[in-house]
N, C-alpha and C positions, 0 to 999 in steps of 0.2 A: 949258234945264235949270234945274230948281230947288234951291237948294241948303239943305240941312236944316241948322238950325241945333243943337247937340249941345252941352249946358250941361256944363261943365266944374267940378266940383264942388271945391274947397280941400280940402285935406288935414289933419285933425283932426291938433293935435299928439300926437307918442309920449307925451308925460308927461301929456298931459290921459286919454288910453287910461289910463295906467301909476297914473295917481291912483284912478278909478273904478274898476277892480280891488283895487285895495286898500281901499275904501270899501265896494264892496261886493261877497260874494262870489257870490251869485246861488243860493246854496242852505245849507241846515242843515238837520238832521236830522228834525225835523219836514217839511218839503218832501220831503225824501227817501222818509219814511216815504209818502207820497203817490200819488207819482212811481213808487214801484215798485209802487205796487198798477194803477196809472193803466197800466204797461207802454209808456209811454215813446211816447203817442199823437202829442207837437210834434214828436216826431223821424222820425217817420212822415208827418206830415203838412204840415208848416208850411215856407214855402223862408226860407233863413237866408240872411239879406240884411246886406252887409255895409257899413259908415258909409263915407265919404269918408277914405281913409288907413288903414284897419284890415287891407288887407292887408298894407300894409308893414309894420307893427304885428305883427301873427300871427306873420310870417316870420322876423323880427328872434326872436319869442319862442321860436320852436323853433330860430333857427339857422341857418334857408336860405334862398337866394335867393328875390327876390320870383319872378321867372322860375319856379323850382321849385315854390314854393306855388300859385300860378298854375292849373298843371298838373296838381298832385297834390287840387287840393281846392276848385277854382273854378271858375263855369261864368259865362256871360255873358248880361242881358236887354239886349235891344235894344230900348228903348222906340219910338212909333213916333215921336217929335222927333226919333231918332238918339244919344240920349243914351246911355250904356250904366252898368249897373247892375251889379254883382259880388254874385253869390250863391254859397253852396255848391252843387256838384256836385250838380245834380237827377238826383233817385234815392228809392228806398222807405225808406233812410237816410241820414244826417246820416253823411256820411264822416267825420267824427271819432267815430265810435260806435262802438268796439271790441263786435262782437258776439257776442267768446266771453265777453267780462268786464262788459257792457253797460254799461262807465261811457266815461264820454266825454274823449278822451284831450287836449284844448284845455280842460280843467274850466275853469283858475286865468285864461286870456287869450282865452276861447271870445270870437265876435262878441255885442256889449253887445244887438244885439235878441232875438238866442238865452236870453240870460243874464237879461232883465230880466221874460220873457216869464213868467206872463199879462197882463202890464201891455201891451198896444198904445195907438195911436195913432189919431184923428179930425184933420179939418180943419172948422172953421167959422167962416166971415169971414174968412180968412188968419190963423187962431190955430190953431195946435195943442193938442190937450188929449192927456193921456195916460187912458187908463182899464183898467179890468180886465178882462180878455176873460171871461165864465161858460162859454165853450167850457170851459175847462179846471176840472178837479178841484181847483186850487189855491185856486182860487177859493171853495168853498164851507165851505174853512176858513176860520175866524178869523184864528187866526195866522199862518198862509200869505198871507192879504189882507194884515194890516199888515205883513208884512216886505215884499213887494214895493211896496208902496204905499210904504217907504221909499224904494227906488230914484226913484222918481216927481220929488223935486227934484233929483237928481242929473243927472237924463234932461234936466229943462229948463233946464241950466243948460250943454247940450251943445250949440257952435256948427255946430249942422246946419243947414241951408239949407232953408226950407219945401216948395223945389220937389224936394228929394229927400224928402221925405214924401210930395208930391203922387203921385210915379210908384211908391212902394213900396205905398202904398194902395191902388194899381189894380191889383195882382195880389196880395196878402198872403194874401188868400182862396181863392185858387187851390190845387183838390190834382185828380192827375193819375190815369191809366188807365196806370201803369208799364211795361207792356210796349208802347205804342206809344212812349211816352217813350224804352225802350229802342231802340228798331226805327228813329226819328230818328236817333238819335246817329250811325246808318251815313255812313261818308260827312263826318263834322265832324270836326274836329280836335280834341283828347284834351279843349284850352279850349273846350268850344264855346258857340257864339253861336246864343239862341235868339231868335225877335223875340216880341211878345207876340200875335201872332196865332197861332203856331204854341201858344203855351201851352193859346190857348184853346182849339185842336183838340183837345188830350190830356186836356181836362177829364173826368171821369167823369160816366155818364148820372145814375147814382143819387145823389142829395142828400140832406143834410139842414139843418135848419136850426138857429139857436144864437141865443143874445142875446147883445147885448153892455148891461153895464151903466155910465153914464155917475154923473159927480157934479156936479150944478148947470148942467152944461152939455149943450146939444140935440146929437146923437149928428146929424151930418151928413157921412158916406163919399160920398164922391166916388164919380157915376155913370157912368167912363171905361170899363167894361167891364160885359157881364153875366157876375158873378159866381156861382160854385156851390162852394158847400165838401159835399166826400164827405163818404159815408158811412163811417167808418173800421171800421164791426165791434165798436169798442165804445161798449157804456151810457157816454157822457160825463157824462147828466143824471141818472146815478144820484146818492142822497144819500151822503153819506160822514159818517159817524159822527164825530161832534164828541168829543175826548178831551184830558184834562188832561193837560199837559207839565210 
């Protein structure tokens, strides 16, 4: 028998979390103004992947047990090393997304990749670089770019472990066919544990495609999966009207 080896990731301290939220809040009304024209496309489409120690974190901030949060708001990637990966509740929404009031009820403690996003992540030569995703709308504003482009040194200055970048890269572009997604769930436990092979079955047929724009540095994603980002139904690459604030 062979036995997998399953990297066991350190636990970001609660004040390094507790600092970063209060540096930065991950939106202003500008973003806003955006956001709600955009209809709320990452909450729909993007899995909210959660740092090393952010659940403890979370659960502390509402109140309840890590055990409770767990259940109420977490699902599990089983990479195939064994390693396992804490994400939100895969689903057509971001279970913190109140969908009679659509604002998002973790706003001020939400997970930092949700909050920092359209800024992702590359790997090239064991370096991490951040950059801005043009998937999204925020992107094509000005001051939308330089506020998130703030978060940028705050990001690298965050004791994450490369190899947990390594496995969040290799499904981040993953968006799913929801009702097989649902039709899975039979049969799991309320936590459940998906591996990445089953991700890829749930991938949707129809694709589209998106840039990503880099700065000075060769945009090099890691080619652990064949990757397909859906079609979500809206214009992403529409233009958005440039206005003084």
């Amino acid at each position: 028998m062979i036995e997998v080896f399953r990297l066991i990731f350190p636990e970001i301290p609660m004040d390094i979390y507790e600092n970063f939220h209060r540096t930065f809040s991950g939106g202003n009304q500008n973003t806003f103004n955006v956001c709600s024209k955009c209809g709320g496309a990452c909450e729909h489409n993007k899995i909210g992947t959660l740092l090393p120690g952010e659940k403890e974190y979370m659960a502390k901030k509402m109140g309840i047990s890590v055990s409770e949060f767990k259940l109420k708001y977490l699902d599990i990637l089983k990479m195939d090393d064994g390693t396992l990966i804490h994400v939100l509740k895969l689903g057509e929404l971001c279970p913190f997304l109140n969908e009679e009031t659509e604002v998002c009820e973790c706003r001020d403690f939400k997970p930092i990749i949700c909050k920092i996003y359209p800024v992702v992540f590359t790997i090239e030569s064991d370096k991490v670089s951040f950059i801005i995703d043009k998937w999204c709308q925020l992107s094509r504003k000005k001051v939308c770019r330089n506020y998130f482009e703030s978060a940028i040194p705050l990001l690298s200055h965050l004791p994450i472990p490369i190899e947990w970048f390594r496995h969040v890269i290799s499904y981040d572009d993953l968006n799913f066919d929801y009702d097989q997604l649902r039709e899975s769930r039979k049969g799991k436990n309320q936590y459940a544990v998906f591996t990445m092979r089953e991700l890829l079955n749930f991938q949707k047929d129809e694709v589209t495609s998106y840039e990503i724009e880099t700065y000075g540095v060769k945009t090099n994603k890691l080619g652990m999966y064949d990757i397909k980002a859906a079609s979500s139904g809206i214009d992403l690459c529409q233009e958005i009207e440039e206005t003084t604030f």
